[in-house]
N, C-alpha and C positions, 0 to 999 in steps of 0.2 A: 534600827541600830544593830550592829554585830555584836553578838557576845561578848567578845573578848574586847571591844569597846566601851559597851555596858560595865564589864565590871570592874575596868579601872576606872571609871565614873565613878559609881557604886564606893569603891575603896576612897575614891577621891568626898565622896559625900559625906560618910562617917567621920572619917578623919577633921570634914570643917564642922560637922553638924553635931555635937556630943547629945541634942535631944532627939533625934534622926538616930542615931547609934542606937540609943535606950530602946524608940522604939521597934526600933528591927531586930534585939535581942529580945524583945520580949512576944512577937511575934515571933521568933524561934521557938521560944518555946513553951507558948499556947499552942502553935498550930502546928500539928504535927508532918500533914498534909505540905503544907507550906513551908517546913522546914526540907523535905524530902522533894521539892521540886525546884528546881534550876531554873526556870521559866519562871515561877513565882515570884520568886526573891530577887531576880533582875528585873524582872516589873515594878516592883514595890517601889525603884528606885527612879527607874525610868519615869511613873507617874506623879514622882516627887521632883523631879527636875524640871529645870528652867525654860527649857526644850518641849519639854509634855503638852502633850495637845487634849487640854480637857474634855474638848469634844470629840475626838477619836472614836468613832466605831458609833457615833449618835447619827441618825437620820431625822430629817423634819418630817414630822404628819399634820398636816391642816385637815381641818373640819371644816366642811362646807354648809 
């Protein structure tokens, strides 16, 4: 997803979510790291949306 797509998402999320809000203000400011990266914080929200693909970036390993 585009940034600029992500973050009226994002704006769109808080506004329905008030426990969603809480927690992404208080991930502001615990993590400092993750307050200073742009990437971050449009993830956070990307992975909380309806859309997220929980297995994203998983591969299968079988044992023989």
């Amino acid at each position: 997803m585009e940034p600029y797509v992500a973050e009226q998402i994002a704006r769109e999320m808080l506004e329905a979510d008030p426990d969603l809000a809480e927690q992404f203000r208080a991930r502001l400011d615990s993590d400092p790291q993750f307050a200073g990266s742009p990437a971050a914080r449009l993830e956070f929200f990307l992975r909380r949306h309806a859309s997220g693909d929980e297995q994203f970036s998983l591969y299968p390993i079988y044992r023989l």
